[in-house]
C-alpha positions, 0 to 999 in steps of 0.5 A: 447371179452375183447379187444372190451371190452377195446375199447368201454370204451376208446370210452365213456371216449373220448366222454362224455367231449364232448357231455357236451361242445356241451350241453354247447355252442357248444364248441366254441361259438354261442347261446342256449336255455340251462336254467342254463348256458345262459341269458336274457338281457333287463331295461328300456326305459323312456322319449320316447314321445307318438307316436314315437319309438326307435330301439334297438340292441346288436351289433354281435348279429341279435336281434333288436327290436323296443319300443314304449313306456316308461317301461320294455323291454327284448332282444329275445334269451339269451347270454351266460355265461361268454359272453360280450355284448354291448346295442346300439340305432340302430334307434333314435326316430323322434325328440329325442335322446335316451342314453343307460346306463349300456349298456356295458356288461362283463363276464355275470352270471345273467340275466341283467336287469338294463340296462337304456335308456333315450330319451330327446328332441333333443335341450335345456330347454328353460325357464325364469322368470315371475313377476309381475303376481296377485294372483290367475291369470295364463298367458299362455305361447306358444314356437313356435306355439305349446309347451304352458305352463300355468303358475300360480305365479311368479318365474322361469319356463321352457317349456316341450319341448326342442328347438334350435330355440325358439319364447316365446308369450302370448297365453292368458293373465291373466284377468285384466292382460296383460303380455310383452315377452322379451328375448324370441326369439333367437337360443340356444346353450345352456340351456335357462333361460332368457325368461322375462315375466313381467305382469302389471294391465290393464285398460279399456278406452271406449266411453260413452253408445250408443257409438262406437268406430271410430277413435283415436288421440294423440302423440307420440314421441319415442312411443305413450304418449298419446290415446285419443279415437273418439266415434260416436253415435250407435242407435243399426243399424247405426254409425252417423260418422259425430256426433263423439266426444272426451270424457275427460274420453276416453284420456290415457296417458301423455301430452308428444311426439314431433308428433300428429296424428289423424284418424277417420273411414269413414263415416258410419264405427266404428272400428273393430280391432287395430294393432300395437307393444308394447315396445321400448328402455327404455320403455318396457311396453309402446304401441310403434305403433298403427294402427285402422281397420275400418269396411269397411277395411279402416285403419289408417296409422301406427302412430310411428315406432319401437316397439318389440313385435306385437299386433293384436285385432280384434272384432269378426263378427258383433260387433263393438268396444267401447274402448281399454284395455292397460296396467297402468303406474305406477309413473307418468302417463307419456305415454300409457302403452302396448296395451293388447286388444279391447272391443267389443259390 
C-alpha cells in the first residue's frame, strides 16, 4: 500500500507542470482564448476614400480582414504573451496607398492598440496660386475632369486628390471676373505647386437694343488687337442681315496687328457661339484666336494662330447673341484682352 502510495504522488508531481504549460500555449506555441496570458492586436485606419477598402493581416498568422472605412479596427483571435507580430497591408485600396505605423510588434504584454494605417491618394498634391481675384468672388477649379475646388481669396491652394498626370481648367468664373490657367497641364513626379491662376475684371461689348449679333472684324498680328462686333437689326422673329451695321461703342481693343479680318453670318443668320484660345507669348491674358458660329452652323474661319488655353461659348437653344465679355487690359488699351464669355438673348 504505500509503494502505490509513493507512485501516485511522483505521477501528480510530473504532471501538474504540464497541464500548466498546455493551459498556457500548448507548450510550444500556437494560440488560445486564455484571458491573462493571450492579446488583441488592432489602431486605426484613416484617409481610406468612401467606397473602397483595404485588407489587413498579420503575417503567420490566417487572420485577415478587410476595412471599409476610416476608425478603430481589431484583429480576430489573440497572440500570445511575450509573442512577436508584423501588421501588414495584404490588399491595397483601388487608387490609394495604405502605410502601416507601429505595425512591427515584440515580446507582447498588453493588448495593442496603436497601430496606424494611413491611405493616401496614389500620386502627388497638385496646387498653385491664385491672384488677382475680387472680394467677395469665388472661381472654380476642375483637375481632370473631376476633382473641382472652389476657391474664395488669393493666395496658395491645393486640390483634394493626388494625381500623376493633372489639366487645372476654370469650371466657372467668377461673376464680372474671368480667370487664365497656366502651368496647369503636365506629368508629376513630384508635389506640384506652380499651377498659376491669374483673375482679371471683365468687360462687356454688345450691339445696340433690337440688335443681334452677326458678324465680327478687326486685327491681329501675334494675337487679336482688335474686336469689333457686326449688329443686325432683331424685330423678335427675323434677323435683317442685310441691314447690319458696326456701332463705335461695340469696338474693343488696340489700333495694332499686321492682318485684318472680317466675317458676317449668312443672310438671315445671327450668332450663336464664339471659339477660339486665350493667351500667347508674352501676352498671357489676351484672346489669342477667335472663330464665330452662325445660326445655321456656318462658321468663320480661324482668324490668327497659337494660343494656350481654349475657349468655347455657345448660346443656349433658341437664343441668339448680342455682344461679347473679354477681359480689361490694363495700361494702355493696346490689344483685346482674353475671350471669357458670350451674351445671349
Amino acid at each position: 500500500m504505500q509503494h502505490i502510495h509513493f507512485n501516485v504522488q511522483m505521477l501528480k508531481t510530473c504532471i501538474a507542470p504540464l497541464v500548466v504549460c498546455m493551459a498556457v500555449w500548448g507548450c510550444g506555441g500556437g494560440n488560445t482564448d486564455y484571458p491573462a496570458l493571450s492579446y488583441t492586436v488592432g489602431g486605426t485606419v484613416s484617409g481610406l476614400k468612401a467606397g473602397t477598402s483595404v485588407r489587413l493581416g498579420i503575417v503567420g498568422y490566417n487572420n485577415d480582414f478587410s476595412k471599409s472605412s476610416d476608425g478603430v479596427f481589431q484583429f480576430d483571435g489573440k497572440l500570445p504573451l511575450h509573442g512577436d507580430a508584423t501588421v501588414n497591408v495584404v490588399q491595397q485600396p483601388a487608387n490609394q496607398t495604405c502605410t502601416v505605423l507601429n505595425g512591427a510588434i515584440s515580446g507582447i504584454k498588453a493588448d495593442i492598440k496603436n497601430v496606424r494605417v494611413e491611405c493616401k491618394d496614389n500620386g502627388f498634391s497638385i496646387g498653385g496660386t491664385v491672384t488677382g481675384l475680387a472680394t467677395g468672388k469665388f472661381v472654380t477649379l476642375r483637375n481632370n475632369a473631376g476633382d473641382n475646388l472652389s476657391l474664395t481669396a488669393n493666395g496658395s491652394f491645393q486640390f483634394p486628390a493626388r494625381a500623376k498626370d493633372y489639366k487645372v481648367e476654370i469650371l466657372t468664373q467668377p461673376e464680372g471676373q474671368g480667370c487664365n490657367v497656366s502651368n496647369g497641364t503636365g506629368t508629376a513626379t513630384a508635389d506640384i505647386s506652380t499651377v498659376d491662376v491669374d483673375c482679371y475684371a471683365s468687360q462687356a461689348v454688345n450691339c445696340p437694343q433690337d440688335h443681334v449679333l452677326v458678324g465680327i472684324s478687326g486685327k491681329y498680328g501675334g494675337i487679336i488687337d482688335k474686336i469689333q462686333l457686326r449688329c443686325a437689326p432683331f424685330d423678335g422673329t427675323t434677323v435683317n442681315t442685310a441691314a447690319a451695321i458696326q456701332p463705335a461703342e461695340s469696338n474693343v481693343g488696340g489700333t495694332g496687328g499686321t492682318a485684318s479680318y472680317d466675317f458676317t453670318c449668312p443672310a438671315g443668320e445671327w450668332a450663336t457661339g464664339v471659339g477660339g484660345s486665350n493667351g500667347k507669348s508674352t501676352y498671357p491674358n489676351s484672346t489669342a484666336t477667335i472663330q464665330l458660329s452662325c445660326s445655321g452652323s456656318t462658321k468663320s474661319d480661324l482668324f490668327n494662330t497659337g494660343g494656350n488655353f481654349p475657349y468655347q461659348y455657345s448660346c443656349a437653344s433658341g437664343k441668339r447673341a448680342n455682344g461679347l465679355v473679354v477681359g480689361e487690359v490694363t495700361g494702355a488699351n493696346i490689344y483685346t484682352g482674353f475671350m471669357q464669355g458670350i451674351s445671349c438673348k
